[in-house]
C-alpha positions in Angstrom: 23.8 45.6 70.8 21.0 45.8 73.3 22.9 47.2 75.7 24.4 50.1 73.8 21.0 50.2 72.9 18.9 50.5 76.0 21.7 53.6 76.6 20.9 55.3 73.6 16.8 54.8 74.4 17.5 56.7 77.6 16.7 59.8 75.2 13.1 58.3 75.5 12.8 59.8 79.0 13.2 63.5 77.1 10.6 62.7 74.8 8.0 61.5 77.6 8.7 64.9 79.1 8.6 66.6 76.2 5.0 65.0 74.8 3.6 65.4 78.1 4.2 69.4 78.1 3.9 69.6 73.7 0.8 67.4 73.7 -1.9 69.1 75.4 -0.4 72.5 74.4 -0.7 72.0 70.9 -4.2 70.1 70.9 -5.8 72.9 72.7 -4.4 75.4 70.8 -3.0 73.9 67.4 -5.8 76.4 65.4 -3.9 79.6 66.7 -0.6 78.2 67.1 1.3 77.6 63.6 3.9 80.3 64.0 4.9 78.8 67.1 5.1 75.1 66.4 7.2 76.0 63.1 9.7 77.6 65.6 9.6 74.9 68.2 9.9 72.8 65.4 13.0 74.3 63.9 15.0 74.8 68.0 13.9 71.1 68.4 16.0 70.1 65.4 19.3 71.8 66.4 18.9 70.7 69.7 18.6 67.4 68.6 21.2 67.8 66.2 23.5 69.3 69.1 22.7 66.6 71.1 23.6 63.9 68.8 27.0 65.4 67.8 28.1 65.7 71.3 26.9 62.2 72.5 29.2 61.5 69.0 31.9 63.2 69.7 32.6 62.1 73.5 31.1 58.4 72.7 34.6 57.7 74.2 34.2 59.2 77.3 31.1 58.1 77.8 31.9 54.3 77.2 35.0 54.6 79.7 32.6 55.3 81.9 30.0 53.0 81.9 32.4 50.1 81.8 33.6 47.1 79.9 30.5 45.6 78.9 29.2 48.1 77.0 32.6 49.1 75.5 31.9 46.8 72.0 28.6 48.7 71.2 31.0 52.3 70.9 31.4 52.0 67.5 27.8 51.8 66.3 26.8 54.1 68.8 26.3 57.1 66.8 23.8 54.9 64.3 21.5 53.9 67.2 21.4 57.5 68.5 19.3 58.1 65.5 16.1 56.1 66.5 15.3 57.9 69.8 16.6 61.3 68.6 14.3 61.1 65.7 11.4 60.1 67.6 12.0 63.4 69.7 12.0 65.4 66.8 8.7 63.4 65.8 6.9 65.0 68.7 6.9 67.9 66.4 5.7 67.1 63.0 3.2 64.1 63.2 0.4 65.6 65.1 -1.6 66.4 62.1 -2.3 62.7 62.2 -4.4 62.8 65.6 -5.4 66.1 64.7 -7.2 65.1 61.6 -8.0 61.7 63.9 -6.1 59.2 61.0 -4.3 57.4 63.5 -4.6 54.3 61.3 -1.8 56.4 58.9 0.1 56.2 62.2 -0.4 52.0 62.3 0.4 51.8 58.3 3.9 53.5 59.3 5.1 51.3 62.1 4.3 48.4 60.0 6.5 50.2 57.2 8.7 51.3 59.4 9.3 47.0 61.0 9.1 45.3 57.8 12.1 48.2 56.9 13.9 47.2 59.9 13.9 43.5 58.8 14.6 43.8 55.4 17.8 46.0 56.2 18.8 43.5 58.4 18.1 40.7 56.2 20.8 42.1 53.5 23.2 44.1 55.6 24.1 41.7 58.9 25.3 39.2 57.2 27.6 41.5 55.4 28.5 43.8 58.8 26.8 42.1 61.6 26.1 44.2 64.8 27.0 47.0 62.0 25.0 46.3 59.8 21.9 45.9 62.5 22.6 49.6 63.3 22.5 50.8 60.0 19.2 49.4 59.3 17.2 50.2 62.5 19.1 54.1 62.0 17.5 53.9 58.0 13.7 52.6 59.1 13.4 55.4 62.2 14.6 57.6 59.1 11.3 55.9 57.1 9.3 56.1 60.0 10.0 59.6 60.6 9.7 61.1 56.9 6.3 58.9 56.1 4.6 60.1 59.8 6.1 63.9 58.7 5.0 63.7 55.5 1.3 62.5 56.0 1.3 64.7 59.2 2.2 67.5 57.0 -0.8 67.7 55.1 -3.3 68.2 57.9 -1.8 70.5 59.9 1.5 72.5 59.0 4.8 72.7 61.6 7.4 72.7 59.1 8.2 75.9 57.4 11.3 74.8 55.6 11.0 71.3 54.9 14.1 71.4 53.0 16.2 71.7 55.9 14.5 69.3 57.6 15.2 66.9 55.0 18.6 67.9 54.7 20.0 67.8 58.9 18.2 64.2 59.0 20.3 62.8 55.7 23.2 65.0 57.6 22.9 63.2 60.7 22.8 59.5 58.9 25.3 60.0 56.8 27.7 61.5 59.4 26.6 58.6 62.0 27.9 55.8 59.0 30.5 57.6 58.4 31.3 57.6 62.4 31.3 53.9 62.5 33.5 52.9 59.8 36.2 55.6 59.7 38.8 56.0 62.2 39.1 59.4 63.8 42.0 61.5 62.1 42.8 64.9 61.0 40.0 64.0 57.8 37.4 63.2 60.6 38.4 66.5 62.1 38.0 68.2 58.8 34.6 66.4 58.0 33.1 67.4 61.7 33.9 70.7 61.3 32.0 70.9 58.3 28.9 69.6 59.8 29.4 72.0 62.6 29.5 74.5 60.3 26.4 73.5 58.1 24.3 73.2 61.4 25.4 76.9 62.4 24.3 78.2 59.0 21.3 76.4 58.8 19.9 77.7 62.4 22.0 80.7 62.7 18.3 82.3 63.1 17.9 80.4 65.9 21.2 80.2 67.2 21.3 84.5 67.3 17.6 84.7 69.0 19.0 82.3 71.3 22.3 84.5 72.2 19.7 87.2 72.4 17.2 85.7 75.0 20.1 85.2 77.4 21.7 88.4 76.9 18.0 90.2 78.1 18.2 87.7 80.9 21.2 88.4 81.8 20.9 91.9 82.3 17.8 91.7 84.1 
């Protein structure tokens, strides 16, 4: 389990690149900014969505690769993937905290967000084991992340469709269960494709200003 999970934290790296850049951008200019953050907000959650449906997807590949060792923790994978990914897309809802310098909203969520980790672990290990340790830390990074968006929300606006945000996180968690407990098949196929094709509807705005900004590069 710590293992698979130090692999799945090397997503941490992004985010320390990411905050870096993202945090003194937004502080000095968060009062003329919101347009921009509700966009960088919206391309950070496909990417991270992308990102965690590939890792998903080749989870076999990648485990080939980095050996033996490491091969038990492939079928939980997807669930610890959450955590870090999560975090990532934390980097761009929870700076109305800091902002409107409550950071002790901050403290109040980690605290939530262990006592959540323990208590899932208290009722589902001894059910599922390693399993069941996945499931709960992937459910309290999904607590951490709503309470710190939520709270962050109300000082200083990054989210323009909430609802969609809502909805790719409970996606993402219910696909990575699902992923850990069902053998891949022709249903699997059938019930990845539909996720595919939520994602695409959900940032086709994206996706098409995307296919747009390379085009103009291109023919540059």
């Amino acid at each position: 389990y710590a293992s698979t999970m130090s692999i799945a934290l090397i997503i941490n790296v992004l985010q320390g690149g990411f905050s870096t850049f993202w945090s003194g951008y937004m502080f000095a200019n968060y009062k003329n900014i919101s347009d921009i953050t509700e966009k960088v907000h919206d391309i950070m959650m496909f990417l991270l969505t992308v990102m965690f449906l590939g890792l998903t997807l080749f989870k076999d590949i990648i485990f080939i690769l980095l050996g033996v060792e490491f091969r038990e923790g492939k079928e939980f994978f997807s669930l610890l993937l959450i955590y870090p990914l999560l975090m990532l897309g934390m980097e761009t809802t929870a700076y109305g905290i800091s902002i409107a310098k409550k950071t002790y909203l901050s403290f109040i969520n980690f605290v939530l967000f262990f006592f959540t980790n323990v208590l899932g672990g208290y009722v589902l290990v001894p059910e599922y084991g390693l399993k069941g340790m996945a499931i709960a830390s992937s459910l309290s990074a999904i607590v951490l992340f709503m309470m710190q968006t939520l709270m962050a929300q109300r000082y200083y606006r990054t989210i323009k469709n909430p609802f969609k945000t809502v909805l790719v996180v409970c996606l993402i968690e219910i696909f990575a269960i699902y992923d850990t407990f069902v053998k891949r098949d022709y249903v699997y196929i059938g019930v990845i494709m539909m996720v595919i094709v939520v994602i695409l509807i959900l940032y086709i705005n994206i996706i098409r200003e995307g296919i747009s900004m390379i085009r103009k590069a291109v023919i540059k």
